[in-house]
C-alpha positions in Angstrom: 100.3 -57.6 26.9 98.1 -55.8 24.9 98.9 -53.1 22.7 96.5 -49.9 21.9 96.2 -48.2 19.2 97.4 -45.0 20.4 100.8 -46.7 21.0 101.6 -47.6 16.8 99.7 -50.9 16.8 96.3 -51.7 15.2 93.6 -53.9 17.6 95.8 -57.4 16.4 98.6 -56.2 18.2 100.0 -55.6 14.6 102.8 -52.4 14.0 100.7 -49.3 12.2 102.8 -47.6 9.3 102.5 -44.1 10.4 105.5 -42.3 8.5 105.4 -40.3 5.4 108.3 -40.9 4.0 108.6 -41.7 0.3 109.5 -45.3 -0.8 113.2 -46.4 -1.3 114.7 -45.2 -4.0 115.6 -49.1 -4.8 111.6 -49.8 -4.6 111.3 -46.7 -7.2 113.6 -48.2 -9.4 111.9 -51.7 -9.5 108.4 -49.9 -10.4 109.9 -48.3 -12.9 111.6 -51.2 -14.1 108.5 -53.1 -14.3 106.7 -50.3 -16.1 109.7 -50.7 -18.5 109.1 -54.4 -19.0 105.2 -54.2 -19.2 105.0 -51.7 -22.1 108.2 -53.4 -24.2 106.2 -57.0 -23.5 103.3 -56.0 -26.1 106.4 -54.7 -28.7 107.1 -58.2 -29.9 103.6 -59.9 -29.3 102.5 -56.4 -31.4 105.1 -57.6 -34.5 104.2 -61.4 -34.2 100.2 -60.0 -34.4 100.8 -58.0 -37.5 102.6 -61.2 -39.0 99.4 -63.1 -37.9 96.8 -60.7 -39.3 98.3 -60.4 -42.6 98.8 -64.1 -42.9 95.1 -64.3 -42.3 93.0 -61.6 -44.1 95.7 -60.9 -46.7 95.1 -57.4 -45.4 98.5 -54.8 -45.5 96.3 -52.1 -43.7 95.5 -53.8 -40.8 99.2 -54.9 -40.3 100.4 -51.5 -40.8 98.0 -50.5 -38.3 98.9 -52.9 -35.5 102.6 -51.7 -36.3 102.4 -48.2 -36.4 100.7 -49.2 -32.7 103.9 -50.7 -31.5 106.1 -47.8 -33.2 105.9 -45.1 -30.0 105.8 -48.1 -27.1 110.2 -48.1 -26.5 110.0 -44.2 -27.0 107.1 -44.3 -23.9 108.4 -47.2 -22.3 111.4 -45.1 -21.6 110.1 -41.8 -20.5 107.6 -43.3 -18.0 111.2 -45.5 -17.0 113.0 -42.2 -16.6 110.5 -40.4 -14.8 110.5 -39.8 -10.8 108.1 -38.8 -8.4 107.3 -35.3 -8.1 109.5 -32.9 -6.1 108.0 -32.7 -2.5 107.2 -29.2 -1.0 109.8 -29.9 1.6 112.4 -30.4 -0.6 115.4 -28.2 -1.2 115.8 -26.4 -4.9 118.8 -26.5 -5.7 119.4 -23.3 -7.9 118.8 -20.5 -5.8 121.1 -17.5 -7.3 119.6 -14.5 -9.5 120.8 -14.3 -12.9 123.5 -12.8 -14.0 123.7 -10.5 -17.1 126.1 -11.2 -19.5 126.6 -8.3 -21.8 126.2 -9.4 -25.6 129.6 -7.0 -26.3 132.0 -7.3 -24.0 134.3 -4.2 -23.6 137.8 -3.7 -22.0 138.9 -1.0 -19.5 139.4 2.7 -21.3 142.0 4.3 -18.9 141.9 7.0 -21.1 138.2 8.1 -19.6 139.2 7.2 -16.1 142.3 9.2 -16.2 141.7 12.5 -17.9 144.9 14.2 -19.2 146.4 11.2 -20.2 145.0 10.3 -23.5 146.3 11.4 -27.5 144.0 14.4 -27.0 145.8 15.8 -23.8 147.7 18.5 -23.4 151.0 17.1 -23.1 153.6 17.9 -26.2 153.5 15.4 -29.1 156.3 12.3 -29.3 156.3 12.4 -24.9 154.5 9.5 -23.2 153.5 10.3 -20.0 155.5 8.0 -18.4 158.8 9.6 -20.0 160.0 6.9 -21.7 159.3 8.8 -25.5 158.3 7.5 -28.6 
């Protein structure tokens, strides 16, 4: 039985990869991983050098060189570990909501300017609340 290629397989007979989905997270992981390992690999071989090149030219500046080289390899070795593929089109944000505004001074309710008449400047007598109760 043969297979075309119109159905997913190539002339072999052979399935065709024809999704567009992005890779595992697991395989994104072990790519990263490996990244990891590749760029802290050259950090010792880097020390051991310097050891070698000052043992023989008797030269501190090329040895300080060769180890200020190694110096920002962890420091990349761990952002390119950390980083991930770049957000797809397709997918979802995940903040959405407009800011809010949060005022710098804070202030309480006044009842005394939502209920006129009411205040120390009404026109009530003096020492009468206006709830009766007296003061």
């Amino acid at each position: 039985m043969r297979h075309g290629p119109e159905l997913g397989f190539d002339d072999e007979g052979r399935p065709v990869l024809i999704t567009a989905a992005a890779p595992s997270y697991e395989q994104q992981h072990r790519e990263r991983v490996r990244k990891y390992l590749l760029l802290m690999a050259f950090r010792v071989p880097a020390l051991i050098l310097a050891a070698v090149a000052y043992n023989l030219w008797h030269n501190g500046l090329i040895s300080l060189l060769i180890l200020l080289g190694s110096i920002p390899l962890p420091w990349m070795a761990v952002l390119i570990a950390n980083d991930r593929p770049p957000r797809s089109a397709e997918e979802p944000r995940r903040y959405e909501a407009a800011p809010t505004h949060t005022p710098l001074f804070p202030t309480g309710s006044r009842p005394e300017l939502e209920h006129p008449g009411t205040g120390p400047n009404s026109d009530e007598p003096p020492g009468e609340s206006p709830h009766g109760t007296g003061s």
